[in-house]
C-alpha positions as CSV (number, residue, x, y, z in Angstrom):
1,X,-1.5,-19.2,11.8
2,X,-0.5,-15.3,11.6
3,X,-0.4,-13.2,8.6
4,X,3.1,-14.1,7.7
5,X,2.5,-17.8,8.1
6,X,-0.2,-17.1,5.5
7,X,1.7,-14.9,2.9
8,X,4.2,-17.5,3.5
9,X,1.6,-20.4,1.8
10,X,1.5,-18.6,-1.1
11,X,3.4,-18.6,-4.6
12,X,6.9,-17.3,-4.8
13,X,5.7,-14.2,-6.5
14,X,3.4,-13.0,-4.4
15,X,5.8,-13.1,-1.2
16,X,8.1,-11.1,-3.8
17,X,5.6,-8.9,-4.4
18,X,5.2,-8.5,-0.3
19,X,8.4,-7.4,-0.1
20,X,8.5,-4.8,-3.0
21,X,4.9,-3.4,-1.3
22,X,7.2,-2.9,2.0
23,X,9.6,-1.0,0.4
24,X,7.4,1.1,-1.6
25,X,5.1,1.9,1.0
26,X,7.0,1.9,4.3
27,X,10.7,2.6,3.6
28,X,10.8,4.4,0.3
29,X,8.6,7.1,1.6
30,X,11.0,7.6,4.9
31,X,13.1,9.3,2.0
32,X,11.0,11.8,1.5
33,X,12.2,13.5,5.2
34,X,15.6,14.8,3.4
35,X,13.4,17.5,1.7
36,X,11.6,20.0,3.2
37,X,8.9,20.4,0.4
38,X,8.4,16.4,0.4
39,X,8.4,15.7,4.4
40,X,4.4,16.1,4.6
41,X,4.6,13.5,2.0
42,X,6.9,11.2,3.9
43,X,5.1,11.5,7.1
44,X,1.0,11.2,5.5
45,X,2.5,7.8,3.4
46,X,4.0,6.4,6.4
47,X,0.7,7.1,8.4
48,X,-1.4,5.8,6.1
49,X,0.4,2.8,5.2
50,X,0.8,1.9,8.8
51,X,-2.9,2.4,8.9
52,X,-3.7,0.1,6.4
53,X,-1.3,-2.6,7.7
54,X,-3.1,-2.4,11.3
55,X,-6.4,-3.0,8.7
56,X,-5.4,-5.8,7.2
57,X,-4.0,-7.2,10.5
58,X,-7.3,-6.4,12.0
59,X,-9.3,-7.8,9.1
60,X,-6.9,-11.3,9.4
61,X,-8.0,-11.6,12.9
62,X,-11.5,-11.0,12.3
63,X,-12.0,-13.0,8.8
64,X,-9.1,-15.1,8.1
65,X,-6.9,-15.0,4.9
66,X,-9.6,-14.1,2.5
67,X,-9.7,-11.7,-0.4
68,X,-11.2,-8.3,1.7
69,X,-7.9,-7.8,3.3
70,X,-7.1,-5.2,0.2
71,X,-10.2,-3.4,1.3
72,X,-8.1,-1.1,3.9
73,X,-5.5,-0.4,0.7
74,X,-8.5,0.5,-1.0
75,X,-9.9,2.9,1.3
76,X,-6.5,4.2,2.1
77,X,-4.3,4.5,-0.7
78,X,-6.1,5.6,-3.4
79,X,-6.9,8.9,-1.9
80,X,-3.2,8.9,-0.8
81,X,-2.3,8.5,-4.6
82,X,-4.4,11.2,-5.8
83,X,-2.2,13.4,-3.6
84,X,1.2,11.8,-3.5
85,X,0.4,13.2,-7.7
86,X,-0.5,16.3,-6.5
87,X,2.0,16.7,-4.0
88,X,4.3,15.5,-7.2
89,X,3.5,18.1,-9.3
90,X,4.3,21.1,-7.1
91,X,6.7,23.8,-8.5
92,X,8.6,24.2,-4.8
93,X,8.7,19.5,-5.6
94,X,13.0,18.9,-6.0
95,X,13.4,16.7,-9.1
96,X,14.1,13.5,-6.8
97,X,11.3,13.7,-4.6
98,X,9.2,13.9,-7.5
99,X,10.9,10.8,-9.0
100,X,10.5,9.0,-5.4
101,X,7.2,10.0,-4.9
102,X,6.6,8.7,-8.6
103,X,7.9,5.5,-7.7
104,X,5.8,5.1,-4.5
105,X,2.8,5.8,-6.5
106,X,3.5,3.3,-8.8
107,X,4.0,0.8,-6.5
108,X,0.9,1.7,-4.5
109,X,-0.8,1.7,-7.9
110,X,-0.2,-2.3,-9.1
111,X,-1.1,-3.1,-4.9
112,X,-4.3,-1.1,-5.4
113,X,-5.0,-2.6,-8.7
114,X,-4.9,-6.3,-7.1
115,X,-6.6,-4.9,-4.1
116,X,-9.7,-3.7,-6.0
117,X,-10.1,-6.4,-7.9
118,X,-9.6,-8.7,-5.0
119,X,-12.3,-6.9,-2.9
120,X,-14.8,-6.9,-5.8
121,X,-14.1,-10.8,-5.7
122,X,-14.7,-10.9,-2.6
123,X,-18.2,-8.6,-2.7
124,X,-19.3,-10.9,-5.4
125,X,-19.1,-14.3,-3.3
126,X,-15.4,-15.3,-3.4
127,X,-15.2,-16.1,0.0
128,X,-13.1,-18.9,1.1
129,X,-9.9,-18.4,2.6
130,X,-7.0,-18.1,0.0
């Protein structure tokens, strides 16, 4: 079964929730190349979310469909987030960049929130496959 297949099995919401992650992680940031001052930002989200996608992939192969696939989010994304905010707050930061990059944070925020609390599942025994 791949990774899909898997995501597939579970509740409506959480496939929803899938999608929204893609778009706030993968696509969203691509808008961040119309502005000069936010490109860096565009191009480091991208990276790291494709990272963290070849993580999880990896992670699938190695483990199955268990709870430690947020651990490459984890290690990822939340320093990304500190700096997407940073990067946010920057006098030279255009008004919608700012409001993107506000937007990518928060959806990278709720994923990390899951993530963490998945992986600390996980740490403390949880692990069967989902």
């Amino acid at each position: 079964m791949t990774l899909e297949e898997a995501i597939a099995t579970q509740p409506v919401w959480v496939q929803i929730w899938v999608n929204i992650l893609f778009l706030g992680a993968f696509v969203l940031p691509l808008a961040l190349l119309i502005w000069k001052p936010s490109r860096l930002a565009g191009l480091v989200t991208v990276a790291a979310s494709v990272l963290a996608a070849g993580g999880v992939y990896w992670l699938y192969g190695q483990l199955g469909y268990v709870r430690l696939l947020g651990l490459p989010h984890v290690f990822l994304w939340t320093p990304l987030v500190v700096w997407l905010w940073r990067q946010r707050m920057r006098v030279d930061m255009p008004v919608w960049p700012q409001r993107i990059i506000l937007l990518i944070c928060a959806v990278i925020a709720v994923s990390l929130a899951f993530d963490y609390l998945d992986v600390a599942r996980y740490l403390l025994g949880e692990r069967q496959p989902f």
